[in-house]
C-alpha positions as CSV (number, residue, x, y, z in Angstrom):
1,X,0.0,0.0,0.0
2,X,2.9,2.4,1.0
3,X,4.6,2.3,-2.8
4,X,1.0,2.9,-4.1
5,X,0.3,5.7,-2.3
6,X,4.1,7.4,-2.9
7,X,3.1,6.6,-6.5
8,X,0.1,8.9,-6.6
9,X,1.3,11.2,-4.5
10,X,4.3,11.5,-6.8
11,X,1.9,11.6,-10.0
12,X,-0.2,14.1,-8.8
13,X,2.5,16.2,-7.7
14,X,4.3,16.2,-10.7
15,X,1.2,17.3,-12.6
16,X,0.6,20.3,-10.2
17,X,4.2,21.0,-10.9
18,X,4.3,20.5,-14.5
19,X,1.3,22.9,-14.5
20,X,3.2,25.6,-12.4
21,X,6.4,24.8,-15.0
22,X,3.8,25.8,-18.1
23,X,2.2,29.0,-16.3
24,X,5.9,30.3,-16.0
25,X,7.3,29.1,-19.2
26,X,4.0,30.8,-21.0
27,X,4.8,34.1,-19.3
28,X,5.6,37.0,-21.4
29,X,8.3,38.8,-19.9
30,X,6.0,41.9,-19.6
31,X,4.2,40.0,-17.6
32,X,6.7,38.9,-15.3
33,X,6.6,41.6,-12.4
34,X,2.2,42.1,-13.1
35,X,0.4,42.2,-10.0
36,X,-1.7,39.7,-9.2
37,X,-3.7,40.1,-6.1
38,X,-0.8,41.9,-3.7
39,X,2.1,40.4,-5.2
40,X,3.1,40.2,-8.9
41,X,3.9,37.2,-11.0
42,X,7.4,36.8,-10.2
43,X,6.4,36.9,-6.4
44,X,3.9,34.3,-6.6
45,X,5.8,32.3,-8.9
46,X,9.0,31.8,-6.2
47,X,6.2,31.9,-3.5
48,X,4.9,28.8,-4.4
49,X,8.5,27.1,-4.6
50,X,9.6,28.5,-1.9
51,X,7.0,26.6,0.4
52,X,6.8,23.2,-1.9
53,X,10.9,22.8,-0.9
54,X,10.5,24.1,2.6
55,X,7.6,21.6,3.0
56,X,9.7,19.0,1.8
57,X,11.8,19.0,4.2
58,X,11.3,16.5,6.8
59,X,11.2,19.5,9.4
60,X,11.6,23.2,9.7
61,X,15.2,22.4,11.2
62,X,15.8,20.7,8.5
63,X,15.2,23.1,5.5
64,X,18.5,23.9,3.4
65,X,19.2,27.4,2.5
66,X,19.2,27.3,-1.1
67,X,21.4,30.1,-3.0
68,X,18.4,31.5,-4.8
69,X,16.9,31.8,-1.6
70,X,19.0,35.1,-1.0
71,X,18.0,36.4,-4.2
72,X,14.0,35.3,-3.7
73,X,13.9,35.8,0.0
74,X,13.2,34.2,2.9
75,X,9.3,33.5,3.0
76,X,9.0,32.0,6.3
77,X,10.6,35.6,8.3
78,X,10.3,38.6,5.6
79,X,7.4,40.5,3.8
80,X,9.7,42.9,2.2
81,X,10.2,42.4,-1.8
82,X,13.4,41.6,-2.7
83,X,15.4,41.6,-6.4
84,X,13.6,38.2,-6.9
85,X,14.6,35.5,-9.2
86,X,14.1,35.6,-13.3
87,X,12.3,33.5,-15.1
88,X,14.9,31.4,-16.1
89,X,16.3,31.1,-12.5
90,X,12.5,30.3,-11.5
91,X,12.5,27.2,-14.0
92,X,15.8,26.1,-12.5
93,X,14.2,26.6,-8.7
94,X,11.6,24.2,-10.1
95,X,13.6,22.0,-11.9
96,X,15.2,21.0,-8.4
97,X,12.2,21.0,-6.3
98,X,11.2,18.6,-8.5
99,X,14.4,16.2,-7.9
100,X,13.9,17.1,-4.2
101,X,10.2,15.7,-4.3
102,X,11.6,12.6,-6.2
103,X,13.6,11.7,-3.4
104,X,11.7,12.9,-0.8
105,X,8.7,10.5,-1.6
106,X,11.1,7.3,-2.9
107,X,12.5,7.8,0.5
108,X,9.1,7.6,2.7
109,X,8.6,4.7,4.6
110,X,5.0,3.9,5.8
111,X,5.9,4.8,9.1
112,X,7.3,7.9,8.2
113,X,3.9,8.8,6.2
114,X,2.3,7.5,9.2
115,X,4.2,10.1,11.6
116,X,3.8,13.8,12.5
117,X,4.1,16.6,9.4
118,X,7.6,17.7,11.4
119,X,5.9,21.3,11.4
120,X,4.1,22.4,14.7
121,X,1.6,24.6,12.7
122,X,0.6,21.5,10.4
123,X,-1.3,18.8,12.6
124,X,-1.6,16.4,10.7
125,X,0.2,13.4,9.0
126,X,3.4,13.1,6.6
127,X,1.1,12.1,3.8
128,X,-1.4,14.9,4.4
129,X,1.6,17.8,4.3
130,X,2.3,15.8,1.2
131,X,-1.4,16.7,0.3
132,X,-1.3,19.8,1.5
133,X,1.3,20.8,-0.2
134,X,-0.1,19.7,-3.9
135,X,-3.1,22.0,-3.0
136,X,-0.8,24.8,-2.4
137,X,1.1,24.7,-5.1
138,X,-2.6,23.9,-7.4
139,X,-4.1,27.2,-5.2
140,X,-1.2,29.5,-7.0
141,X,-0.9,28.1,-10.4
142,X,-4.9,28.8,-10.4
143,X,-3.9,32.1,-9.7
144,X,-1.1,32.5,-12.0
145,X,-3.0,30.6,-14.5
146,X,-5.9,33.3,-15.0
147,X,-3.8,36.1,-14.8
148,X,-2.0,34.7,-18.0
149,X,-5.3,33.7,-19.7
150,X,-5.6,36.9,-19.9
151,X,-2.7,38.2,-22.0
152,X,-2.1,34.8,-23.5
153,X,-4.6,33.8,-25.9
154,X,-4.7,30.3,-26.6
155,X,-7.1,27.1,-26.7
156,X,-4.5,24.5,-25.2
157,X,-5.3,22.8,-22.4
158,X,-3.2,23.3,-19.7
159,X,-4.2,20.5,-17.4
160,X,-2.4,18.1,-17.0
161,X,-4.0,15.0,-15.5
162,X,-0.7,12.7,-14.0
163,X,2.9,13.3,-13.8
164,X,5.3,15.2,-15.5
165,X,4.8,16.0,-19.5
């Protein structure tokens, strides 16, 4: 049961991944510092990546100051803006939180699905933080998504059903 369920979480979070990868990818760079909501693209863009590799991390202890951290900003302890990453450097960001959830779920053991998120503020399960950090990352590529529909006219389908295309 334990390799079935890393399976679909890995599936589905490659899909909500691959969906954020195609929201930023299909960005003109005009678009790249519009606000959406209080924050522009850019901002919600690194946001979202920010939290899926902090989340990752078996605890808060735990989390690995990146390098494009300093450039991006520490989400957890600042609200001020800072220079931010470009879109290229956002795709890159991606590209390893996506190896980092690869190993992060082939690593899970049942008992460690089983056991406490390893964030005080999260109160549930491994496997739900797992969950509840697909929705996150789903919530913002919604958002980034109909900005973009916006300026970008086109009739593909961006959904992507499993895994990474």
């Amino acid at each position: 049961m334990t390799d079935h369920l890393k399976t679909i979480l890995t599936g589905q979070f490659e899909a909500a991944l691959c969906m954020l990868k195609e929201c930023i990818e299909k960005c003109p760079p005009e678009h790249w510092e519009t606000k959406i909501a209080n924050d522009t693209f850019r901002q919600v863009a690194y946001h979202t990546l920010f939290y899926v590799d902090f989340y990752l991390s078996p605890s808060e202890a735990a989390f690995v100051w990146r390098d494009c951290h300093a450039r991006g900003g520490n989400e957890r302890t600042s609200t001020e803006a800072c220079a931010g990453l470009s879109q290229e450097e956002t795709l890159a960001y991606l590209a390893d939180c996506r190896q980092k959830l690869q190993q992060t779920l082939a690593a899970e053991t049942a008992e460690s699905l089983q056991g406490e998120s390893g964030f005080s503020w999260l109160p549930f399960t491994r496997a739900e933080a797992h969950l509840y950090n697909i929705r996150h990352v789903q919530h913002h590529t919604g958002q980034l998504s109909a900005s973009l529909r916006k300026v970008v006219k086109s009739t593909e389908s961006w959904w992507v059903r499993r895994g990474w295309r």
